[in-house]
ROFIKOL-642642 format. One line per 2 residues: number of its first residue (from 1); their letters; for each residue x, y, z of C-alpha. Coordinates in Angstrom, 3 decimals. Layout:
<mardos>
NUM	A	X,Y,Z ~ ...
</mardos>
This chain:
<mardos>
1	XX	167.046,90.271,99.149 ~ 163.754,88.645,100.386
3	XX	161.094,87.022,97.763 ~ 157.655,88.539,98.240
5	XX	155.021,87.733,96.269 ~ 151.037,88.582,95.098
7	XX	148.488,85.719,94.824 ~ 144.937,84.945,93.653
9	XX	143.276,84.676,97.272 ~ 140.510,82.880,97.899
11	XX	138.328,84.895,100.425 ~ 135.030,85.798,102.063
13	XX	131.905,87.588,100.409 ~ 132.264,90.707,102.264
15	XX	128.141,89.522,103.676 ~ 129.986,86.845,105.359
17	XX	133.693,87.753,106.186 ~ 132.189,88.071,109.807
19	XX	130.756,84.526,109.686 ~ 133.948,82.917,108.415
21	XX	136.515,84.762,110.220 ~ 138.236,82.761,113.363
23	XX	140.728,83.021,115.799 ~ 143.875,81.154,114.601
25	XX	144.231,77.038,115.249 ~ 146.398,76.948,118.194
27	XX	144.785,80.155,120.751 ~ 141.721,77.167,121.511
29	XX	141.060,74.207,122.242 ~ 138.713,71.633,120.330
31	XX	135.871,72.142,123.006 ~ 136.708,76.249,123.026
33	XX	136.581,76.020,118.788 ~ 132.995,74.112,118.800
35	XX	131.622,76.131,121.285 ~ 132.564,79.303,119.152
37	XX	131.162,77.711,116.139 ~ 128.639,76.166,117.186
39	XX	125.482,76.911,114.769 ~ 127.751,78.692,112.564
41	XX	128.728,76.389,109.219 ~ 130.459,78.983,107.458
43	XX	132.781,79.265,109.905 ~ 136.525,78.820,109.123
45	XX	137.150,76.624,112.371 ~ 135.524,73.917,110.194
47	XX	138.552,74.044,107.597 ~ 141.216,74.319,110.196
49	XX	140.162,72.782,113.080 ~ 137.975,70.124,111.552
51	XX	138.131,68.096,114.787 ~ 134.996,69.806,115.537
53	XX	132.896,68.167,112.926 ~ 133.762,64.395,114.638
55	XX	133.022,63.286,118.394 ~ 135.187,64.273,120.893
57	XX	137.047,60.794,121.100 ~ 137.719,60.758,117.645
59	XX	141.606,61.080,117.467 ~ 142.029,64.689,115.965
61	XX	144.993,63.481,113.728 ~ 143.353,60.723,111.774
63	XX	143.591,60.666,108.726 ~ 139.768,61.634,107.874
65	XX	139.686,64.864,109.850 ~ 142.459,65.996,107.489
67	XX	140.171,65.077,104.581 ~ 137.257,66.510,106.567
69	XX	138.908,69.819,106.863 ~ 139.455,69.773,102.552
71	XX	135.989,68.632,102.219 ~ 134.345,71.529,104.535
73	XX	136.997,74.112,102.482 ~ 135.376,72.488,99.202
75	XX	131.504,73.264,100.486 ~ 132.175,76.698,101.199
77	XX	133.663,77.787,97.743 ~ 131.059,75.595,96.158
79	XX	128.188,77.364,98.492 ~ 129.920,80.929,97.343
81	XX	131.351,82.101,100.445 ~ 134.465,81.958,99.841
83	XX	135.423,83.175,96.161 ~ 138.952,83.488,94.488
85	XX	140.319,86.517,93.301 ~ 140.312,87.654,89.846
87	XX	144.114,88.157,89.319 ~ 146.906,88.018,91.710
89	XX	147.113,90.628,94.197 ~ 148.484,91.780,97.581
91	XX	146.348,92.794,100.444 ~ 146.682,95.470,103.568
93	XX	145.690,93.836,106.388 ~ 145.260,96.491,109.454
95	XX	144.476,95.547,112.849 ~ 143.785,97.575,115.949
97	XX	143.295,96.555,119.447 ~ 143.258,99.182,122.906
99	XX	144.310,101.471,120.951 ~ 147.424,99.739,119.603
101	XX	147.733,99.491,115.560 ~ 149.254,97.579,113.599
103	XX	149.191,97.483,109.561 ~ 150.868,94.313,107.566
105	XX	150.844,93.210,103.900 ~ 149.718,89.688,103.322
107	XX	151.490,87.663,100.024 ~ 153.326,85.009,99.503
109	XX	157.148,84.063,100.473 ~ 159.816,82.123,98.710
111	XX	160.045,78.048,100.312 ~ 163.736,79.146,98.901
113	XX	163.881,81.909,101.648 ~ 163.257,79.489,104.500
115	XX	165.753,77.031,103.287 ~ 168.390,79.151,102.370
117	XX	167.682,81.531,105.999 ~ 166.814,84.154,104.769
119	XX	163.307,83.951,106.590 ~ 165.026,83.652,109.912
121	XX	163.894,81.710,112.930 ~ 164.121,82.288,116.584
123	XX	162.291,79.146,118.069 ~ 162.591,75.099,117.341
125	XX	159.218,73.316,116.490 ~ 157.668,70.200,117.900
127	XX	157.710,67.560,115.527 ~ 154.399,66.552,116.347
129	XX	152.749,69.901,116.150 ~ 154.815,70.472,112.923
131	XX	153.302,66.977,111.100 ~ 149.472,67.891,111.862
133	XX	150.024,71.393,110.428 ~ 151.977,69.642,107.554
135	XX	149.107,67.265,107.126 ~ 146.967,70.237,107.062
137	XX	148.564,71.348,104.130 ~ 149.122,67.999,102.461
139	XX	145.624,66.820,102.683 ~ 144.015,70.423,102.259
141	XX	146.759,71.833,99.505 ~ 146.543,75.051,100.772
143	XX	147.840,77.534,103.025 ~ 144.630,77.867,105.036
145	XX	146.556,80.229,107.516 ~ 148.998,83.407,107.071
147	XX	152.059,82.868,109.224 ~ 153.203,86.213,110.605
149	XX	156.755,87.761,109.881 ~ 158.052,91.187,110.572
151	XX	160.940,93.204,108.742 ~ 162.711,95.619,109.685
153	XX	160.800,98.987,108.575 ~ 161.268,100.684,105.168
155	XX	160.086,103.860,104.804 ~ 159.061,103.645,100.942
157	XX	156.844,101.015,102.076 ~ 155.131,102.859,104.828
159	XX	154.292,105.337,102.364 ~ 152.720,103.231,99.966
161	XX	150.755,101.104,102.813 ~ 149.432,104.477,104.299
163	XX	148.505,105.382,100.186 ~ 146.431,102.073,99.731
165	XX	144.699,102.893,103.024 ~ 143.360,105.785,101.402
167	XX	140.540,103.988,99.312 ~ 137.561,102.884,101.325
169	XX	138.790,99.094,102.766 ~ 137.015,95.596,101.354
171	XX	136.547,94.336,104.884 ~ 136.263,96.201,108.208
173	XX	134.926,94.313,111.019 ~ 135.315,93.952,114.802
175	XX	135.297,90.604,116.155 ~ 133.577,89.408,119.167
177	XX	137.026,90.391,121.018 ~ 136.828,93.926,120.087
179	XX	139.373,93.822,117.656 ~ 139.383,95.589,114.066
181	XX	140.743,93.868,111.310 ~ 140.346,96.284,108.128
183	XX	141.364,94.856,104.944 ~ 142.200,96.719,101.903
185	XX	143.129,94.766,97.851 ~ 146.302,96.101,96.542
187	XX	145.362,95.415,92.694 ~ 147.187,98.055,90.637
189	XX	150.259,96.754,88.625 ~ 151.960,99.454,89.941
191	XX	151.666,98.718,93.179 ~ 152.041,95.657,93.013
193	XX	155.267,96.140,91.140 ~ 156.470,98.538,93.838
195	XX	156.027,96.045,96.450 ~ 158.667,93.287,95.213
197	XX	161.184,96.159,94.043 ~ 161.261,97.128,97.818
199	XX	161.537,93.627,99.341 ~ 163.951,92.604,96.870
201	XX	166.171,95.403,97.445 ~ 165.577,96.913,101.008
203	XX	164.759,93.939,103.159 ~ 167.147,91.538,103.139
205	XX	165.756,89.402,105.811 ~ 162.469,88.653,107.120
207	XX	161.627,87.349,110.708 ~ 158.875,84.766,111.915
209	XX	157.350,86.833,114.772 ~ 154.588,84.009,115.324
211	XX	154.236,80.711,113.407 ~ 157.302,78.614,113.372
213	XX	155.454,75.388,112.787 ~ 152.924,76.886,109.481
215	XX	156.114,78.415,108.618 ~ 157.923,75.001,108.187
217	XX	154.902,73.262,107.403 ~ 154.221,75.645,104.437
219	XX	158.177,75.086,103.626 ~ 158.081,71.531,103.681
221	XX	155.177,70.816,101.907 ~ 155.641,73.211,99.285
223	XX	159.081,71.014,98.333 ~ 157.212,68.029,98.680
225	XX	154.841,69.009,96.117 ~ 157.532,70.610,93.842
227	XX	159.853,66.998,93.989 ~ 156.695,65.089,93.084
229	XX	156.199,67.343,90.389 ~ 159.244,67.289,88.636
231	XX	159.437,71.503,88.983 ~ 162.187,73.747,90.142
233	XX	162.018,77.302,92.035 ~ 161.809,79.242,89.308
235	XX	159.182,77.393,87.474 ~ 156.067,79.996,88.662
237	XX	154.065,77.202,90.365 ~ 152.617,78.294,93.071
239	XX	153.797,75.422,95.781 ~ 157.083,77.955,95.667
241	XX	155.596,79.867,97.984 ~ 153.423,80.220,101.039
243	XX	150.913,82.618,102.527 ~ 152.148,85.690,105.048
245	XX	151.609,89.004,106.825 ~ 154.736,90.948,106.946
247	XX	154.366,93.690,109.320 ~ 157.418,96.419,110.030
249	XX	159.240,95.542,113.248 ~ 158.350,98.900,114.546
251	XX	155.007,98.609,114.956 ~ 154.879,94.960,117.284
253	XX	153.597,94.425,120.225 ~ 155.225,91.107,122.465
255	XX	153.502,90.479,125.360 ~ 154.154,87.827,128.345
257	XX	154.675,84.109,127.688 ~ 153.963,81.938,131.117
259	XX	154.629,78.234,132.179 ~ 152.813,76.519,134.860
261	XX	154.253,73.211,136.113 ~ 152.530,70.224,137.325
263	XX	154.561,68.946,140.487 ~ 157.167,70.189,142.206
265	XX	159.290,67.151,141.367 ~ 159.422,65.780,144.923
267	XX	159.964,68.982,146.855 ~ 157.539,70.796,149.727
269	XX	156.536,74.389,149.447 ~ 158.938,75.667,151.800
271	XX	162.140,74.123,150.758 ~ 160.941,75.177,146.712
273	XX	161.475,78.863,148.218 ~ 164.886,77.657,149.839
275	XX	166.317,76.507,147.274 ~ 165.240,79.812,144.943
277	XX	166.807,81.295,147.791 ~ 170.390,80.547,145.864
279	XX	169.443,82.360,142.844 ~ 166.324,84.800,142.977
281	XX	165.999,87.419,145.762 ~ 162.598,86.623,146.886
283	XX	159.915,88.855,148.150 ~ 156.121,87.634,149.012
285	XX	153.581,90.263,147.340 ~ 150.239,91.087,148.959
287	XX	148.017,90.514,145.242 ~ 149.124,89.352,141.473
289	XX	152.537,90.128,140.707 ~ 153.579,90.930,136.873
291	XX	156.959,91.203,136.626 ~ 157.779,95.242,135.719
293	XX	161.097,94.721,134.142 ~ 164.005,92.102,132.848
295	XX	164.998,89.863,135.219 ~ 162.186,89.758,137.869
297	XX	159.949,86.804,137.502 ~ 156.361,86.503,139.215
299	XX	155.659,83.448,141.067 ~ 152.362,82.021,141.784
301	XX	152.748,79.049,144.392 ~ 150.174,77.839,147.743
303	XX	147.848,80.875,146.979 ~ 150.552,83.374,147.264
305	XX	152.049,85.279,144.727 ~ 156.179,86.231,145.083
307	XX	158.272,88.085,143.243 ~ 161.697,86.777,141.869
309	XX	164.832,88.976,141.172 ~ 167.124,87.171,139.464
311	XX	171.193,87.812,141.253 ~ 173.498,88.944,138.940
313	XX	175.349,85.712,138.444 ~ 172.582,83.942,136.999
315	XX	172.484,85.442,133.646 ~ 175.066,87.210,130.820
317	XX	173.723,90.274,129.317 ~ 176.418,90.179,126.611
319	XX	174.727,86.986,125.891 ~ 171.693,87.222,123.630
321	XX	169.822,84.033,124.798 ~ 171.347,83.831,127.955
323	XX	169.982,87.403,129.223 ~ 166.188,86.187,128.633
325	XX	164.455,85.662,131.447 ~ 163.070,82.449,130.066
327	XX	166.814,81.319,130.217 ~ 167.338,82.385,133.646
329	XX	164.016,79.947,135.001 ~ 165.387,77.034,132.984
331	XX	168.793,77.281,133.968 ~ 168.462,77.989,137.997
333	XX	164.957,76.492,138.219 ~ 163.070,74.071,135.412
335	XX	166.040,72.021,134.603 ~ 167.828,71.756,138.575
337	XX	164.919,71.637,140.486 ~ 162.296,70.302,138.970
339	XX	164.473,67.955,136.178 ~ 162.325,69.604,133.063
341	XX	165.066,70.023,130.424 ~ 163.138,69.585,126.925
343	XX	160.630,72.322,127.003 ~ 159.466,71.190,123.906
345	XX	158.377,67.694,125.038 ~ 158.489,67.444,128.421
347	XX	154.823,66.554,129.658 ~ 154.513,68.546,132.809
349	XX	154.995,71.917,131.826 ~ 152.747,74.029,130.039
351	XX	152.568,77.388,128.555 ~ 150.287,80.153,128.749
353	XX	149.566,83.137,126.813 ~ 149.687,86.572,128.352
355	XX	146.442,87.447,127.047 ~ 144.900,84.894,128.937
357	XX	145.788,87.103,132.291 ~ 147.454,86.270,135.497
359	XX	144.228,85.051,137.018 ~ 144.077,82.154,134.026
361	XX	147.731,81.317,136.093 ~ 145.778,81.192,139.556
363	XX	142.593,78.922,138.306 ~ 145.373,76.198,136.734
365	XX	146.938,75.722,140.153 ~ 144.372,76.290,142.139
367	XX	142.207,73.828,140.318 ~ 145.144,71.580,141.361
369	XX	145.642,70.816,137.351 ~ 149.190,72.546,137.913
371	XX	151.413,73.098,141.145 ~ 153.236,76.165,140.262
373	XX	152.859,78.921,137.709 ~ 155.310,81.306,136.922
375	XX	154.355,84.908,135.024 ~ 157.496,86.025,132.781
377	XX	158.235,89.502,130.896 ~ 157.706,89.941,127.341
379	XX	160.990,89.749,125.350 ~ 161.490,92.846,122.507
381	XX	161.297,92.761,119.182 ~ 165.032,94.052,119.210
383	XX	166.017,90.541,121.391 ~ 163.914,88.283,119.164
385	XX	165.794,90.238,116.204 ~ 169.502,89.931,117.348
387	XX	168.749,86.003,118.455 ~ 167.758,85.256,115.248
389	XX	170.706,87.504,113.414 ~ 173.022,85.159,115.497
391	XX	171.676,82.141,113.997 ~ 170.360,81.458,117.654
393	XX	167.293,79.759,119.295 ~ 165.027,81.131,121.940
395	XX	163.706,78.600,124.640 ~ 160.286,77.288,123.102
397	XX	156.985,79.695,123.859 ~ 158.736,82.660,124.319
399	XX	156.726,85.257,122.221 ~ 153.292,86.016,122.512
401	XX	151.971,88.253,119.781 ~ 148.879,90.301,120.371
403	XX	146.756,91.694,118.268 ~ 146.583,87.969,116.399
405	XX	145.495,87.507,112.703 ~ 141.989,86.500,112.099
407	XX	141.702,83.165,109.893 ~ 139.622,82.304,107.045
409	XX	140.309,86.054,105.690 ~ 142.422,84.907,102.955
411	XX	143.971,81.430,101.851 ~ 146.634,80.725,99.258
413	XX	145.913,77.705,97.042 ~ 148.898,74.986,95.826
</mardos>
């Protein structure tokens, strides 16, 4: 059975749900964050990317931009832009973007869940990323940010969903990147009532689709706060649980997760492609390559794009981590050739999300910032789903979610 849970969120005046609303923390930089709030104090960047508010060589994960981000949450509930809801509640959050759509329900999950896997992971996190967004929650005692889950589809819950939907929504806005997030309260009892019975008894595991490190942030803190309290799980306080959008596996969208490298570890050009050679049928392409299907790989290297095809010994479809592409450039390229083995630490790789484009590949290494980029095909929901059924881990920045949640729409208080 999974936990799911209403809450009292604290959210926008629907006058300013367009002035608050922001891209989540980690899709921008600092410089990208000010820039996009820049003249804009109501903006939500302020609470979770409070780095903003101090010079650039202020070290973002001192102590007082933690505080800062609490204080700036403080001003706008005391200014009335952000107000808390009158009783606890669910929420249909809808999003649409080219014309795909996607509809979630935002609540609460059980810290119990996490612990005891029944909110099942697919990806390790990075112990520093993991203590700033713990810090986050420490300093700010909230969930600032949804994390975003997926389970697998249940009809009974489509049918309600599509019922709320009905009413005219609370929010319904298109953000500057011509995506609609529409936002509807799920307030009656009944409802409400309907949407535990069905968790509890016809999901029996939820997935993280896209927030490992809120996910154990949210976890972690929340039994932090419950051990200094003296409380158990089943005492109703409200650090059992942190903020989500559940959204039925059906209706995901995974796009392409890149890397771009910053040296070739020693090696020319030309014997980079020989030693490929062993592995990856190779073929130059006359313009951007993205790969078309599992097992080809798109390589952009000296102003020329190539296509790898992976040979058949270089990967075990029987295998659920070892048939992902990601595996395959590790294995016969990342860790032999250029000595990267810890993805997650390892200083000279990066990764780059598909929405960025192929040409956000080419300006990295031609800029000279990186040496070589390589473009990757998007995993499935059904992969990320049987990897994390089999207690596995995916390689780090595999899965690239797109359309992603808005911030600052709704926040869950400790």
């Amino acid at each position: 059975m999974s936990i799911f849970k209403p809450f009292k969120a604290t959210r926008p005046q629907v006058d300013k749900v367009k002035n608050v609303a922001c891209r989540p923390y980690d899709v921008l930089n600092r410089s990208e964050a000010k820039a996009d709030s820049a003249g804009n104090p109501d903006s939500f960047y302020h609470v979770i990317k409070p780095e903003i508010d101090f010079d650039d060589a202020h070290n973002p994960y001192d102590e007082s931009v933690y505080k800062k981000g609490r204080e700036n949450y403080e001003r706008l509930k005391d200014s009335g832009v952000l107000l808390e809801e009158s009783k606890e509640c669910f929420y249909v959050y809808q999003l649409i973007m080219d014309g795909h759509k996607q509809t979630g329900l935002v609540g609460c999950c059980a810290i119990d869940d996490y612990f005891e896997n029944n909110i099942k992971k697919h990806e390790l996190t990075r112990p520093d990323k993991e203590e700033d967004r713990k810090n986050h929650v420490r300093y700010g005692k909230i969930n600032a940010e949804p994390v975003f889950f997926s389970y697998p589809h249940v009809k009974q819950i489509d049918t309600l969903v599509e019922e709320v939907k009905l009413a005219a929504p609370t929010y319904d806005v298109i953000t500057d990147d011509g995506i609609q997030h529409t936002l509807w309260v799920v307030s009656a009892d009944d409802h409400i009532n309907s949407i535990e019975t069905y968790f509890a008894a016809d999901v029996p595991s939820i997935y993280v689709a896209d927030g490992h490190h809120r996910t154990a942030a949210g976890a972690l803190v929340g039994q932090e706060f419950r051990e200094k309290a003296g409380g158990s799980r089943t005492d109703g306080n409200r650090y059992n649980y942190f903020m989500a959008v559940v959204f039925p596996d059906n209706q995901l969208k995974i796009i392409d997760y890149n890397r771009v490298v910053k040296d070739l570890n020693g090696l020319s050009e030309g014997e980079l492609i020989s030693k490929l050679d062993t592995s990856f049928l190779i073929e130059e392409m006359s313009g951007q390559y993205r790969p078309e299907a599992l097992h080809t790989i798109g390589m952009y290297l000296g102003s020329k794009w190539y296509k790898l095809t992976a040979k058949s010994d270089t990967y075990d479809d029987n295998d659920p981590v070892g048939v992902l592409d990601v595996t395959i450039l590790s294995k016969q390229v990342l860790e032999p050739l250029f000595d990267i083995v810890d993805l997650r630490r390892d200083k000279r790789i990066d990764f780059v999300g598909g929405i960025r484009g192929l040409g956000e590949l080419e300006k990295r290494v031609n800029s000279g910032e990186m040496k070589v980029a390589f473009a990757m095909h998007p995993v499935s929901m059904k992969q990320l789903i049987d990897i994390s059924d089999a207690d596995l881990i995916m390689p780090p920045k595999v899965t690239w979610f797109e359309p992603k949640l808005r911030s600052g729409l709704f926040v869950h208080e400790l």
